[in-house]
C-alpha positions in Angstrom: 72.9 38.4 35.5 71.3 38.0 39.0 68.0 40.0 39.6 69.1 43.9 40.9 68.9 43.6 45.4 67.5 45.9 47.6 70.9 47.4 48.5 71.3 47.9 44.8 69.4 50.9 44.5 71.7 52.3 46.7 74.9 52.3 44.8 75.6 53.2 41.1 75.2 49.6 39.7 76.6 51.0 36.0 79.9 52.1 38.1 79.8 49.6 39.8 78.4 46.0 38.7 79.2 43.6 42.0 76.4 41.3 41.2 77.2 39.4 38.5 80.6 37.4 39.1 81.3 37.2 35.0 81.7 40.3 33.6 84.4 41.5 32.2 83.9 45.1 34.3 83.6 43.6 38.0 86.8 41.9 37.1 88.2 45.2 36.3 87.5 46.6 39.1 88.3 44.0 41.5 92.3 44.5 40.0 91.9 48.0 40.3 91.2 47.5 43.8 93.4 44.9 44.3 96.2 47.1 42.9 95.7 49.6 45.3 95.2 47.8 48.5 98.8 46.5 47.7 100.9 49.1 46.7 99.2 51.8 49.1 97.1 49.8 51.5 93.6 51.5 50.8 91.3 51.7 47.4 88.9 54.6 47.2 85.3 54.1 45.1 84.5 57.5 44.2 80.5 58.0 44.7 79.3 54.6 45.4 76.3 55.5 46.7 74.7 57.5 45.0 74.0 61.3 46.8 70.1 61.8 46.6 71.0 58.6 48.6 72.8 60.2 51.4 70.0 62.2 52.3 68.1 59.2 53.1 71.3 57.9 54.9 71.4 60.4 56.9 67.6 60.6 58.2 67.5 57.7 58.9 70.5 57.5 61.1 69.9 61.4 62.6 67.8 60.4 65.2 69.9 58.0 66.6 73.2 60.0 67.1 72.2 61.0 70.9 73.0 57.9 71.6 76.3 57.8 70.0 79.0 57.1 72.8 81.1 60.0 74.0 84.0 59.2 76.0 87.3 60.9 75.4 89.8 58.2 75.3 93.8 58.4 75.9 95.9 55.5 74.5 98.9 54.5 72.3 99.0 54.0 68.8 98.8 50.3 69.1 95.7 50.2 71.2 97.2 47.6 73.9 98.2 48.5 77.3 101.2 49.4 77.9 104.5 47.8 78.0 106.7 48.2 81.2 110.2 47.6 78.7 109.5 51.2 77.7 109.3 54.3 78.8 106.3 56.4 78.7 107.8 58.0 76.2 108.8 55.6 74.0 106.4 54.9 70.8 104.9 51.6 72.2 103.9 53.6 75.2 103.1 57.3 73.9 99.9 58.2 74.6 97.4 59.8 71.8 93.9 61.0 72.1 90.7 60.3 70.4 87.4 62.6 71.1 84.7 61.1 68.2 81.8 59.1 69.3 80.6 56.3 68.0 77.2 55.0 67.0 76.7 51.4 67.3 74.7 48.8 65.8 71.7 49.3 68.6 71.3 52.8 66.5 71.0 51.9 63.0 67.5 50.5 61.8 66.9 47.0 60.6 66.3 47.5 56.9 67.4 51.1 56.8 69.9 51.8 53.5 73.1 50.8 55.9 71.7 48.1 56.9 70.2 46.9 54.0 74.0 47.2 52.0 75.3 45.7 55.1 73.7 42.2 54.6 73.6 42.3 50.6 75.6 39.4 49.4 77.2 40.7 46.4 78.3 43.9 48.6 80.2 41.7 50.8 81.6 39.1 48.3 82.9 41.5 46.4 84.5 42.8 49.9 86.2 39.8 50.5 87.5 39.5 46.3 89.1 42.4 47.3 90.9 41.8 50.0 91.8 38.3 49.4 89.3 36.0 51.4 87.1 33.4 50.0 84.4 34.5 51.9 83.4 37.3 55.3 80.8 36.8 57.7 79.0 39.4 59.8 79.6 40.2 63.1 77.7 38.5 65.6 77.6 40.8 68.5 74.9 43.5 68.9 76.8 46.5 68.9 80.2 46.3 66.3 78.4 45.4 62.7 77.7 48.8 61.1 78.6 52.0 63.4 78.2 55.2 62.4 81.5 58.0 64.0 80.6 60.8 65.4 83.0 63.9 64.5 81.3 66.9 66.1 83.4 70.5 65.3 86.7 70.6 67.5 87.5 66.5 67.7 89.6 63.8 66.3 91.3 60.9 66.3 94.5 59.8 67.2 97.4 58.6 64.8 96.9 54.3 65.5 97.5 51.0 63.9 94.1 49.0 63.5 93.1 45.8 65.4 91.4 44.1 62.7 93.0 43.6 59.5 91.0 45.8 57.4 88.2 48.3 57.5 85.2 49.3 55.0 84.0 52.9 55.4 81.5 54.9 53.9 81.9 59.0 54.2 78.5 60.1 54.7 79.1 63.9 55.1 82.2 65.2 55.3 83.5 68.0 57.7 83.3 71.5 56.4 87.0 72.1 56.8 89.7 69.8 58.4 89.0 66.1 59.2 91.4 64.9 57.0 92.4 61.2 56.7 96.1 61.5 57.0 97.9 57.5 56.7 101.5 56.2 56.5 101.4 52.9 54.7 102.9 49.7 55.6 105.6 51.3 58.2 105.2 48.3 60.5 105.0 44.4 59.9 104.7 41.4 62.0 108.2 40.9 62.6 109.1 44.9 63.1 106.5 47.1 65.4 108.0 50.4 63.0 109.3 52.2 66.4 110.9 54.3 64.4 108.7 55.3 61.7 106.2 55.9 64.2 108.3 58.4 66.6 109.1 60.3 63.4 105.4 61.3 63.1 104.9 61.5 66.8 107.1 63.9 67.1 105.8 66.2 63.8 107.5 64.6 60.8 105.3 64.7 57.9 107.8 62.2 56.0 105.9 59.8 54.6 102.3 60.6 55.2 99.9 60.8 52.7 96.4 61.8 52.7 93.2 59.8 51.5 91.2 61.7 49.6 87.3 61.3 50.2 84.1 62.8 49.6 80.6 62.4 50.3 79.0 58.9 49.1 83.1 57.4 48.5 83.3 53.9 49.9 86.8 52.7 51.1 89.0 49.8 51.9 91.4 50.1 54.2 94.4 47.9 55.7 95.2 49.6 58.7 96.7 47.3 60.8 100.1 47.5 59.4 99.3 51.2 58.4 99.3 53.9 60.6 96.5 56.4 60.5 94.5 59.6 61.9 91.7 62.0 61.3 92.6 65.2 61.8 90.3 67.9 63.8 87.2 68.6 62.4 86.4 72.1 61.7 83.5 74.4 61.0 80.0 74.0 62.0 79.5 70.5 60.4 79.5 67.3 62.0 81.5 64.5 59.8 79.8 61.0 59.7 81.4 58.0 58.5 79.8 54.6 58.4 81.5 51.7 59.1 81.2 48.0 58.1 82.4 45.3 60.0 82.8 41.7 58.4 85.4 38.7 59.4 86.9 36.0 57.3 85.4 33.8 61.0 81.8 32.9 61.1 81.9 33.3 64.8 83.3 36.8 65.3 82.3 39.3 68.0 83.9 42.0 70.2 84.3 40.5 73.8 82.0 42.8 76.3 85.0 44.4 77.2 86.1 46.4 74.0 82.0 46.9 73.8 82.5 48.4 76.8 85.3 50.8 75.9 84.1 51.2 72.6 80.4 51.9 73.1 80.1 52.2 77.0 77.4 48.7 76.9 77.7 45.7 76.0 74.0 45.1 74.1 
């Protein structure tokens, strides 16, 4: 077995042993995972990182929140412009809106516990066993890597499909009531944009939604590109935080300075 990492104090290594490629349990858990990215589009490892943990998490990453981008924004559930075809309110054009903030990579430190899991190899291999890709790179741009989202009381965001393929979250504190991770998996595909489907639950229907349940120190895999998906309004008095890790199957990947604009409101 491969001496423990730095990032390995982080996480329960007994729950979960990444490092060593072998044994019998990774494989395990790797199906497990595997199982449930493909019959429900997300897996859910219940308290990955370990909670005395969080608290470090958390101070390391408090001072930095000011800085987290606030911007309402308006758009449609696919996140393109959109399409003259349709009408406004059709659901490739119906607009949606998202009020969390978003921390990027500017405000997490270098060798802080996110960013220390963020670089450990045998964190993101077994990433990409998971999802099916020999290997996954970071990002290279300055801001997209790890981000921390904002939910202050009283926001949200809007049902969407994801742009990239998939997404790795960590829940870092969760919202003292609401903020739930509602999803409706697979309803579109390449071939069919789920219009349908997707006007159903525009307009209120609860058919076919199901909710991800999450606490505190759970790390997740999402597809969400195929899957659409929301976070409810947060209430209470506590602010949710979720991190977020970015990785690509292409060496070479970055946000163009537009989406960092949007996204982050810079572009360094």
């Amino acid at each position: 077995m491969s001496a423990p990492t730095l990032s390995s104090q982080i996480y329960d290594r007994n729950a979960y042993p990444l490092e060593d490629l072998t044994t019998s349990a990774r494989a395990s858990l790797l199906h497990r995972c595997q199982q449930d990215l493909a019959d429900r589009g997300a897996t859910v490892l219940p308290n990955f990182v370990k909670h005395d943990t969080l608290t470090t998490i958390i101070s390391e990453v408090t001072p930095y929140l000011a800085d987290a981008f606030y911007k309402p924004k308006v758009h449609n559930v696919y996140l393109v412009e959109p399409d003259a075809q349709f009408t406004k309110n059709h659901p490739r054009n119906r607009e949606v809106s998202t009020n969390s903030a978003t921390l990027g990579y500017h405000g997490i430190a270098q060798d802080s516990a996110l960013d220390r899991l963020y670089k450990d190899s045998s964190f993101r291999q077994f990433i990409a066993d998971a999802l099916g890709f020999e290997t996954l790179y970071p990002y290279r741009d300055p801001l997209s890597p790890v981000n921390v989202l904002v939910y202050k009381p009283g926001t949200t965001t809007g049902w969407h499909f994801d742009s990239s393929k998939f997404t790795v979250t960590l829940l870092l504190r969760a919202a003292e009531s609401g903020g739930r991770y509602d999803y409706a998996p697979f309803i579109r595909s390449q071939s069919n944009p789920g219009y349908e489907a997707v006007e159903r639950i525009l307009d209120g229907s609860e058919d076919g939604i199901e909710e991800l349940q999450q606490s505190a120190g759970d790390l997740v895999l999402f597809r969400g590109a195929m899957t659409l998906h929301r976070v409810t309004e947060v209430l209470g008095s506590a602010t949710r935080l979720v991190g977020v890790f970015s990785y690509s199957p292409d060496p070479d990947a970055e946000l163009n300075a537009q989406t960092r604009r949007t996204f982050y409101g810079r572009e360094r």
